[in-house]
C-alpha positions in Angstrom: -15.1 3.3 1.1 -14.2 3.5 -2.9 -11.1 2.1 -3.7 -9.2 1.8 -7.1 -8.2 -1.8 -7.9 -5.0 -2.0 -9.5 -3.7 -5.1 -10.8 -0.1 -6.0 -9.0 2.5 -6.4 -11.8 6.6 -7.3 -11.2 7.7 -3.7 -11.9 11.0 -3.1 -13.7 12.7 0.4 -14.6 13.1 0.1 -18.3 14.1 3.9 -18.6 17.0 4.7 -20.3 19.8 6.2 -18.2 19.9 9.8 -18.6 22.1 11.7 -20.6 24.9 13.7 -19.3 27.6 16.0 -20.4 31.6 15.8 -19.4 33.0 18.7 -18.1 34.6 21.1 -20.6 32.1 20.0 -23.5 31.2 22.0 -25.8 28.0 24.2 -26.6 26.9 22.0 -29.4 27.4 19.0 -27.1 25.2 20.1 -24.4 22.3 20.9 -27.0 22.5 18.0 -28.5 22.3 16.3 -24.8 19.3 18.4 -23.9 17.8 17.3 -27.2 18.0 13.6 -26.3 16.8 13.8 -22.4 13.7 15.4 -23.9 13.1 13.1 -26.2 13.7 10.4 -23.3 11.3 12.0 -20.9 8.2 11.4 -23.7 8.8 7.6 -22.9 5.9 6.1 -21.0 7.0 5.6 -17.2 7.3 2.8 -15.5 5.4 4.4 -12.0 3.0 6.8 -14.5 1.0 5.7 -17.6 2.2 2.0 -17.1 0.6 1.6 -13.9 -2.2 4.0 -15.0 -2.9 1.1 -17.5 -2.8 -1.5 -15.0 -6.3 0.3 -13.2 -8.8 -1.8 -13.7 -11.7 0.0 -12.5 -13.5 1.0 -9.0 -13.6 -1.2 -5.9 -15.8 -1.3 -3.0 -15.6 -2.0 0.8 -18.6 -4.4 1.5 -18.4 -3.8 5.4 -20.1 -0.9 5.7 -23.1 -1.9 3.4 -23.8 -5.3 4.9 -27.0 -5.8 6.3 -30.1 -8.2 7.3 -32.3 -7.1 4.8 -31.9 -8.2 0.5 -30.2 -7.6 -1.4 -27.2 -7.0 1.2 -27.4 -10.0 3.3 -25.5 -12.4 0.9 -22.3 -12.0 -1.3 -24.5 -12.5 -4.4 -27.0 -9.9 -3.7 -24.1 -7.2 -2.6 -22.2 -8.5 -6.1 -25.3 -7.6 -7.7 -26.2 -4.2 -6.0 -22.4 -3.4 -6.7 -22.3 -4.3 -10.5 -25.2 -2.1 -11.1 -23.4 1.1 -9.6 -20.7 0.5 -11.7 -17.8 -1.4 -9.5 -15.9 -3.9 -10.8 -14.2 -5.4 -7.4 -15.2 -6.2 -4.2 -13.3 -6.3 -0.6 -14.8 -8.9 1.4 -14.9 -8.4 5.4 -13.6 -11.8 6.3 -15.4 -12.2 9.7 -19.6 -11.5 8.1 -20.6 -15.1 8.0 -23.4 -13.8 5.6 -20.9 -13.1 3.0 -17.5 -15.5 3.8 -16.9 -18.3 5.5 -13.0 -17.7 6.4 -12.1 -20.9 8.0 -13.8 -22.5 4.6 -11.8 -20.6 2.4 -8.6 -21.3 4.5 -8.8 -25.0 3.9 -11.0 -25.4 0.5 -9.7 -24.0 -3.0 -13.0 -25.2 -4.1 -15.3 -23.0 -1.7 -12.7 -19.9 -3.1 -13.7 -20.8 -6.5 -17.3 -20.6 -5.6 -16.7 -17.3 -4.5 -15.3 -16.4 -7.3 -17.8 -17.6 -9.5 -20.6 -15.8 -7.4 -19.2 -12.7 -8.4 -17.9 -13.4 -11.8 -22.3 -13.9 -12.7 -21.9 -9.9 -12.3 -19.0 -9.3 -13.7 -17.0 -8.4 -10.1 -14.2 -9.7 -8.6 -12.7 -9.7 -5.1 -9.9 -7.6 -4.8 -8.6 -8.5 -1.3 -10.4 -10.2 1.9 -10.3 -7.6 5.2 -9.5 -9.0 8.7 -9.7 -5.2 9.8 -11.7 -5.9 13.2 -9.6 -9.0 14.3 -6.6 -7.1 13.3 -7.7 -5.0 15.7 -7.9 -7.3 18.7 -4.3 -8.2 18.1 -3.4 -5.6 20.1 -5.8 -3.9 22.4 -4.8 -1.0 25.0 -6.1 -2.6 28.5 -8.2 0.7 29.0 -10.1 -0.2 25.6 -10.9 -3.8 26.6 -14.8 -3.2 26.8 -14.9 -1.5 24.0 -12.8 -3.7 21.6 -15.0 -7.1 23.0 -17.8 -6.2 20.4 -15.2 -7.6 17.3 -14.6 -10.8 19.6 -17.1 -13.6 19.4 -19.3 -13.4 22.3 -17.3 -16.5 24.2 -14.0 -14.7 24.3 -15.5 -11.1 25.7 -14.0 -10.3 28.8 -10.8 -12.9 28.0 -7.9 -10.5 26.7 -5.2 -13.2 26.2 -7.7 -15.5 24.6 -9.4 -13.0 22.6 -5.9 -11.9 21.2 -5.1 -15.6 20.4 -8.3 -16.4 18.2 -7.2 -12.6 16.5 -3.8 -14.0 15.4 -5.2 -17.5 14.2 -7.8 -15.3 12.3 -5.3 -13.6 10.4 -3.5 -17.0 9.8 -6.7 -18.6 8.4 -7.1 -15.0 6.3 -3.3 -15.4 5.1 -4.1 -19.2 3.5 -8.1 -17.9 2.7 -6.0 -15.0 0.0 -3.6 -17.6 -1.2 -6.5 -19.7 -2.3 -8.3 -17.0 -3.9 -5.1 -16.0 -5.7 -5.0 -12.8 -3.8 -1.7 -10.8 -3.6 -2.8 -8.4 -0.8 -5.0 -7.9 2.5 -6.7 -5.5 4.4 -6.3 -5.3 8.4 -5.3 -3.1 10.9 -2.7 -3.6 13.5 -4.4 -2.8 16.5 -2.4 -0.3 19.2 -1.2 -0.4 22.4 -0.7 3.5 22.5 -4.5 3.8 21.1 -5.7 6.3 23.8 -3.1 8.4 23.2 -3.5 8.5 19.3 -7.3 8.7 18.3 -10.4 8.4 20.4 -11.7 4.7 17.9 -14.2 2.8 18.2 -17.0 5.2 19.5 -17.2 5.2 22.9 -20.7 3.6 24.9 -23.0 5.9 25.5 -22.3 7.1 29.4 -18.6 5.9 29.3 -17.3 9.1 30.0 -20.1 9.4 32.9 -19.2 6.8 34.5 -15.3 7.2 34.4 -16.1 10.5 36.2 -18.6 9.2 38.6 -16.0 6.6 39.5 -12.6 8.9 39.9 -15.1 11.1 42.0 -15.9 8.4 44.6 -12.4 7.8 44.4 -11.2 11.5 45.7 -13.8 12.5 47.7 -12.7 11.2 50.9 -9.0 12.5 49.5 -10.7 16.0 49.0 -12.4 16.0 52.6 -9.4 15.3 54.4 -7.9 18.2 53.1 -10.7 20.8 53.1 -10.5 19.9 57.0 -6.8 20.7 57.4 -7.8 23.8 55.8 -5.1 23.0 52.8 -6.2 23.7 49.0 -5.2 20.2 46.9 -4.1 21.7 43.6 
């Protein structure tokens, strides 16, 4: 995932207000109008080439790139590997022990400034932390329970309420983890209650479907017999 990082600034409108005409005014008063919105419009814009400036260069999602092997088993190896492609920021997955500790950074400034010194030896930066898989478990559809267990730690699979709890303290250690870092935004996603309705994420397990059909097929086959019997078509 490539990402712009943009650095947050207060915004202000400093435009000027725009010129208008009264009714009734003359010709030579409405050119002369025209003449001063156009000059007005070649003044930089707040939302335009003032934020364009504020760009500080490319950004990348670690998740997806995190591994067992070197150099993408540790924050400093990734920094590295990153720097030489060219990024400038990184966003961390908060729950890879490889790369973060997030209860650490929730309750040491210290640790964050390690951090941030791993990555300033290449010339990176982290841009935000993502709680994107506990986010997740915030709110799980009962039909995706299985499926959602694999972001849980292996204690809390097959525990809904208490998987949901240790989600919500994750993204209250991830709230004081950002602070600490000096962070001014963060990745996650909400989770869904309406998820099988909307899109069909996380994959599903390989003979999920099968089984769901095997399963509503032992269910109705006694069902469908009775009726074949009475000799009445169930539609």
């Amino acid at each position: 995932m490539l990402k712009f990082w943009v650095e947050q600034r207060q915004r202000t409108d400093t435009r000027p207000k725009q010129k208008t005409w009264q009714v009734g005014a003359s010709t030579r008063d409405k050119r002369k109008c025209v003449r001063e919105r156009h000059h007005d419009d070649k003044a930089p814009l707040d939302g335009g080439i003032a934020l364009m400036r504020a760009i500080k260069g490319p950004a990348i999602f670690l998740a997806q790139f995190a591994g067992d092997a070197s150099p993408f088993d540790t924050l400093d190896g990734l920094a590295e590997w990153s720097a030489s492609l060219g990024f400038k920021g990184v966003q961390i997955p908060s729950w890879d022990g490889r790369l973060f500790d997030l209860a650490r950074a929730a309750e040491s400034r210290a640790y964050c400034e390690d951090v941030q010194a791993i990555l300033a030896r290449h010339g990176m930066v982290v841009t935000e932390l993502s709680t994107h898989l506990q986010g997740q478990l915030v709110a799980v559809h009962p039909a995706y329970d299985e499926a959602f267990d694999g972001f849980a730690p292996a204690a809390l699979r097959g525990k809904p309420a208490a998987r949901q709890a240790w989600a919500v303290e994750q993204l209250l250690l991830a709230a004081q983890a950002s602070r600490n870092l000096g962070l001014t935004a963060h990745a996650t996603f909400s989770g869904a209650l309406a998820w099988p309705f909307v899109y069909p994420w996380p994959q599903r397990p390989a003979g999920l479907i099968d089984t769901a059909f095997a399963e509503l097929g032992r269910r109705w086959r006694p069902i469908l017999d009775a009726f074949d019997e009475a000799g009445v078509d169930l539609c």
